[in-house]
C-alpha positions in Angstrom: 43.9 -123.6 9.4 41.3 -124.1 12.4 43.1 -124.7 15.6 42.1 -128.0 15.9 44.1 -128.6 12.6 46.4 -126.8 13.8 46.9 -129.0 17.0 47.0 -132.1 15.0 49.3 -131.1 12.7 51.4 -130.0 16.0 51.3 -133.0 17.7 52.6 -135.0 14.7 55.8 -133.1 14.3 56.0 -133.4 18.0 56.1 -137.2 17.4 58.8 -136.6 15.0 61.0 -134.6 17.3 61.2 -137.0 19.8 62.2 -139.3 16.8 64.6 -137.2 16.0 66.3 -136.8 19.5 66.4 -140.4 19.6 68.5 -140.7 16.3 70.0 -137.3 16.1 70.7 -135.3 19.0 72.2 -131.7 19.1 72.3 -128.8 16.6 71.9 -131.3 13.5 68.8 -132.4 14.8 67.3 -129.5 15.7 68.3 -127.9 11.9 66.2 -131.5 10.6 63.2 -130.5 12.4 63.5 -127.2 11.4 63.7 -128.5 8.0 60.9 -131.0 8.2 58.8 -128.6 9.2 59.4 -125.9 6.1 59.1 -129.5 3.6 55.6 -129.9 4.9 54.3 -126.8 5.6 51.5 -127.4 2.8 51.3 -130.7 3.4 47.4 -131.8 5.0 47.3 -133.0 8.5 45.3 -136.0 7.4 48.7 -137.1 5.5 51.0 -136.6 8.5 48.8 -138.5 10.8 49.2 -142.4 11.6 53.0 -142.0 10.4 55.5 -144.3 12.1 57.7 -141.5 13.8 60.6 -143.8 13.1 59.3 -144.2 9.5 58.9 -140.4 9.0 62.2 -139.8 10.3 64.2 -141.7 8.3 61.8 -140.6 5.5 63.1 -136.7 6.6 66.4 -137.5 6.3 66.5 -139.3 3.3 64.6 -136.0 1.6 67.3 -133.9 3.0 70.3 -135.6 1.8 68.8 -135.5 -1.8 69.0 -131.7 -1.2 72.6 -131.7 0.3 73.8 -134.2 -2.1 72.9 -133.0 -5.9 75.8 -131.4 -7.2 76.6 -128.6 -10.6 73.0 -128.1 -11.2 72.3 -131.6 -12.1 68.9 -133.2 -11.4 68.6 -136.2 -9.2 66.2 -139.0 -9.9 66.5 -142.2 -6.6 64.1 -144.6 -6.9 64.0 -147.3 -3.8 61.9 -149.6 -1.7 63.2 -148.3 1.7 64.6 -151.1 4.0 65.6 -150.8 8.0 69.2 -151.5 7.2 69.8 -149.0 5.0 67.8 -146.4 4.4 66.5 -146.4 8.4 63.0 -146.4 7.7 60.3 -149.0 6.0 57.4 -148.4 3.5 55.3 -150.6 1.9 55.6 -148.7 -1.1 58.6 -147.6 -4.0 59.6 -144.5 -3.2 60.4 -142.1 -6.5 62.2 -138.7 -5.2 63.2 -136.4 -7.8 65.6 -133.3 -7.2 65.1 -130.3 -10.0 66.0 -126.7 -11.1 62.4 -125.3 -10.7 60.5 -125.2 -13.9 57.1 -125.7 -15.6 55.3 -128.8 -16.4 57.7 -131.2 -13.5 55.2 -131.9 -11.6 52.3 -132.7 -14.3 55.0 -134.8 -16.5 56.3 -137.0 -13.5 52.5 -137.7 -12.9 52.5 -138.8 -16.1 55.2 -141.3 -16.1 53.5 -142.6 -13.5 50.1 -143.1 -15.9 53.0 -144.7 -18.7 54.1 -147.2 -16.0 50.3 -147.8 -14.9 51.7 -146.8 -11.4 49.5 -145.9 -8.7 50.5 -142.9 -6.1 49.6 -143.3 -2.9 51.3 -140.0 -1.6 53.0 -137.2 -3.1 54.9 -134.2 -1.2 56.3 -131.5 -3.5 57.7 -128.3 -2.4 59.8 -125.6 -3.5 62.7 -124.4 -1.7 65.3 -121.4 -2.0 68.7 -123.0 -1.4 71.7 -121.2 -1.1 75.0 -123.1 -3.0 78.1 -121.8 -2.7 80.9 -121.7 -5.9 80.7 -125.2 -6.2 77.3 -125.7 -5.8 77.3 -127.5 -2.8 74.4 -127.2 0.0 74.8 -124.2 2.3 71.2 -123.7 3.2 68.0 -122.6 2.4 67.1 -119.2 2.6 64.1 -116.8 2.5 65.2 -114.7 0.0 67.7 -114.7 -3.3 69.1 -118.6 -3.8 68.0 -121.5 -6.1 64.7 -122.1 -6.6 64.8 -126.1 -6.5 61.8 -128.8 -6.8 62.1 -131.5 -4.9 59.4 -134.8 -5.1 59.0 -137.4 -2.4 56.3 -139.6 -3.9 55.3 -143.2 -2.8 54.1 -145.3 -5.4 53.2 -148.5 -6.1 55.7 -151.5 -5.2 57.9 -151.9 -7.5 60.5 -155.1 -7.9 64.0 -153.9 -8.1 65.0 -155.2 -12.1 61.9 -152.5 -12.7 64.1 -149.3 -11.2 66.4 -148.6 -14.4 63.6 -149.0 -16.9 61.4 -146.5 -14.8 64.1 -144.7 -14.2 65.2 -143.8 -17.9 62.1 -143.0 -18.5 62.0 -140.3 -15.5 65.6 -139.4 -17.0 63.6 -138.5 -20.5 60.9 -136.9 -19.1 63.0 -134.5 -17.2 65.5 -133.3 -19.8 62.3 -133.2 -22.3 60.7 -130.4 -19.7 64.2 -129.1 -19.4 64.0 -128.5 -23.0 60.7 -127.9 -23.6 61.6 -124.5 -21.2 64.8 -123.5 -22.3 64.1 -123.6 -25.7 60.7 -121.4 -25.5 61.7 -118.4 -26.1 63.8 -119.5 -29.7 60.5 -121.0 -30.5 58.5 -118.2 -29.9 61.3 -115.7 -32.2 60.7 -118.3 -34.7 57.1 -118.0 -34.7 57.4 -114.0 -34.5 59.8 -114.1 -37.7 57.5 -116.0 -39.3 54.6 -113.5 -38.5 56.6 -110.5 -39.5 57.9 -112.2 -43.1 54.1 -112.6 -43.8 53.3 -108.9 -42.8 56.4 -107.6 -44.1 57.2 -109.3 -47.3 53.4 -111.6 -48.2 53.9 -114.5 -50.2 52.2 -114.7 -53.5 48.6 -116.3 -51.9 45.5 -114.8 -52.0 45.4 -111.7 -49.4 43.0 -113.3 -47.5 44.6 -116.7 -46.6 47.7 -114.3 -45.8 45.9 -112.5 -43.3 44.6 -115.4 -41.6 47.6 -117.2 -41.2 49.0 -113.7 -39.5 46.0 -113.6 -37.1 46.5 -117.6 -36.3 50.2 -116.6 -35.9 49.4 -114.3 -33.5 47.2 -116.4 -31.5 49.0 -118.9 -30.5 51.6 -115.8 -29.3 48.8 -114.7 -27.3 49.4 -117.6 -24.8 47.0 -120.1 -26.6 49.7 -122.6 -27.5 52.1 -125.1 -25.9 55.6 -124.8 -27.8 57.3 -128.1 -27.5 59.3 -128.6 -30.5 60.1 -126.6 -33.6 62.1 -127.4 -36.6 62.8 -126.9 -40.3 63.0 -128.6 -43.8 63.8 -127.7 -47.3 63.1 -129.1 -50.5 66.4 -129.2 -52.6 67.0 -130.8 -55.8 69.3 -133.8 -55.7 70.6 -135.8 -58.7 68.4 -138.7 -57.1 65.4 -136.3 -57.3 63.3 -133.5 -55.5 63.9 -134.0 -52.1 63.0 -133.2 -48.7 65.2 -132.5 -45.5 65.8 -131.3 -42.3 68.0 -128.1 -41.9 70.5 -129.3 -40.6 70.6 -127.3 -36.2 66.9 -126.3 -36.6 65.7 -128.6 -33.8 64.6 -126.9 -30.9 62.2 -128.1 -27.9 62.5 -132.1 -27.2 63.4 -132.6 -30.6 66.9 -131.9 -29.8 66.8 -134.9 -27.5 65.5 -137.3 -30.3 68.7 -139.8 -31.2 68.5 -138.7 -34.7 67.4 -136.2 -37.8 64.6 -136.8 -40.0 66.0 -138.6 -42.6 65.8 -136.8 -46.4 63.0 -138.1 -48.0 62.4 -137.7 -51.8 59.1 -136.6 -53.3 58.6 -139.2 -55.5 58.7 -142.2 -52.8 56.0 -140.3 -50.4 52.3 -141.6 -50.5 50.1 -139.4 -52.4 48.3 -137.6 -49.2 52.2 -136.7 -48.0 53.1 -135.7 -51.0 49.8 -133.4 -51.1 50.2 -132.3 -47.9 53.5 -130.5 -48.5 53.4 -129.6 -51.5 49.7 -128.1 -51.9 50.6 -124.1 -52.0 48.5 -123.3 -48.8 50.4 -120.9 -46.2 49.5 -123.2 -42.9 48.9 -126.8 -42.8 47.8 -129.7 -39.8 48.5 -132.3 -38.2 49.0 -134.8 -35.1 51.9 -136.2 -34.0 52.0 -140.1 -33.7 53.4 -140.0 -30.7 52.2 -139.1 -27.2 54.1 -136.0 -25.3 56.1 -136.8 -21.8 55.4 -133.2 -21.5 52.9 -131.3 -19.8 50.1 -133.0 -21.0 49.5 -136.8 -21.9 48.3 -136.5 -25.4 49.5 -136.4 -29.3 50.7 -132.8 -29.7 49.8 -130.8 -32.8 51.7 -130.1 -35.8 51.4 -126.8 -37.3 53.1 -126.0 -40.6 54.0 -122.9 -42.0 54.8 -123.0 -45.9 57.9 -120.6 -47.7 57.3 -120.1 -51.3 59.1 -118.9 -53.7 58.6 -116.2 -56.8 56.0 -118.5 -58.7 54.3 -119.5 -55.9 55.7 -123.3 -55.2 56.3 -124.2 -51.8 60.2 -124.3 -51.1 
C-alpha cells in the first residue's frame, strides 16, 4: 500500500474514532475500533472514503453484534433497510449480512442468490475471522491463532421493500445449508466414487475390456480434482408384482439431495418414454446427463449427471 493509500485509509478510520467516542466511550469503544479495523483490513480505501462516520459506525456495530450474537454453531442470515431509530445508522440500500462456519463456495453462492433475485450489489465486505467461543459457544473474542474460523458478509444491495425479506431470505436459508451440504458430504461422495473405481478394477463387469478401462480412467479423473461433487445417490431396479421397477435406495442421498423434501418416487419400466427407458437400461458402464435444474451452489449452472451402471451375471443392468 503506497503511503498515500495508506494515509487515506488512516484518516477514514480516524473519522470513525471520533464517531465512536461520541457514541461509545471507554474500553468498549476502543475494543470496536480495534475491531473495525481487523473487518476492513482488505477492504480498498476508495470504499471507506465519503462514508457518513455516523453511518459507518452504526454500520460497525451492527457487524459486530452479528458476531457476538450467533449462538451453537448456527448460521445467521439479517436482512434490513437500516433506519436512525433502530439500527443507528441509514443506507439507501438493503443490507444482507450473513454469519457462517467458514467453508467453500459461500461467498460465490450468496453472489448468486443475488443474480436469482436480479439484485444489484453495490458493496460487499467479507472477511474471515478466528473467534474464540467458550462451552457454550458464546463470543469471547477473536484471536490470532487456534478458534473458529467464521465468515461473516456485510453486503448492500439493492433496496428492497420489507414483504420481499422472508422470500429472499429462505432462499439465502437454502443456499447456505446446500453449501453446508455440498461440504460435509464430500468426502462420502468421493468413497463412493473410489468404491466404484475399485469394483471395476477389482471385480470388471461383463463389458468389453475396453469400455471397462475407460470408465476406470474417467473415474479417476474426476478424483483428480476435475469434478464438483454436489450430490450422489442410488437406485435399483427390483421386480414388483406391478412390474419392473425402479427406485431410490432408500439413505443413499448425499450432497444437497438430502435437503430435497422428498425421494424420487419408484418409477416402473414400462411407464418411462422410450429415450428413459434406453437410457437406463442400455448395458453401457457410464451414462450422461444434465440436470433440469440450476445449482445454488458454487456455480450458476445445470450440474452434470454422471451414471455409473451395476450389472449383473448376464450382463443386464441391475
Amino acid at each position: 500500500m503506497s503511503a498515500n493509500a495508506s494515509e487515506r485509509r488512516e484518516a477514514c478510520f480516524a473519522e470513525l474514532d471520533a464517531a465512536i467516542e461520541r457514541h461509545l466511550p471507554g474500553e468498549s469503544g476502543r475494543a470496536l475500533s480495534a475491531f473495525a479495523r481487523r473487518f476492513h483490513a482488505q477492504t480498498p480505501v476508495e470504499d471507506l472514503e465519503g462514508r457518513n462516520p455516523d453511518d459507518f459506525y452504526g454500520a460497525i456495530v451492527g457487524i459486530k453484534g452479528l458476531l457476538e450474537r450467533r449462538d451453537a454453531g448456527k448460521p445467521l442470515i439479517e436482512v434490513f433497510n437500516p433506519q436512525l431509530d433502530q439500527h443507528g445508522w441509514l443506507s439507501s440500500h438493503t443490507i444482507a449480512q450473513i454469519h457462517h462456519p467458514d467453508m467453500p463456495f459461500i461467498v460465490d453462492s450468496f453472489l448468486m442468490a443475488l443474480s436469482r433475485h436480479d439484485l444489484i450489489l453495490h458493496g460487499m465486505h467479507n472477511v474471515v475471522l478466528r473467534v474464540e467461543r467458550g462451552a457454550d459457544h458464546g463470543f469471547q473474542g477473536i484471536v490470532d491463532e487456534g478458534g473458529h474460523e467464521e465468515v461473516i458478509i456485510h453486503a448492500e444491495i439493492d433496496r428492497l421493500d420489507r414483504s420481499e425479506f422472508p422470500g429472499f431470505v429462505a432462499d439465502l436459508e437454502a443456499t447456505l445449508a446446500d453449501v453446508r451440504a455440498t461440504v460435509s458430504d464430500f468426502r462420502p461422495m468421493r468413497e463412493r466414487v473410489e468404491q466404484m473405481l475399485r469394483d471395476l478394477e477389482q471385480a470388471p463387469p461383463p463389458r468389453p475390456t475396453e469400455e471397462v478401462a475407460e470408465a476406470a480412467a474417467f473415474l479417476r479423473w474426476l478424483l483428480d480434482d476435475n469434478f464438483c461433487f454436489l450430490a450422489a445417490r442410488s437406485f435399483e431396479l427390483v421386480d414388483l408384482p406391478e412390474g419392473r421397477t425402479m427406485r431410490q435406495v432408500a439413505g443413499s442421498e448425499l450432497g444437497v439431495l438430502r435437503n430435497r423434501s422428498r425421494s424420487s418416487r419408484p418409477l416402473r419400466i414400462s411407464d418411462m418414454r422410450p429415450a428413459t427407458r434406453e437410457f437406463l437400461l442400455e448395458p453401457r458402464v457410464l451414462h450422461f446427463s444434465k440436470s433440469g435444474t440450476r445449482s445454488r451452489v458454487h456455480r450458476p449452472a445445470y450440474p452434470d449427471y454422471i451414471a455409473v451402471k451395476h450389472f449383473d451375471a448376464e450382463g443386464h443392468v441391475v
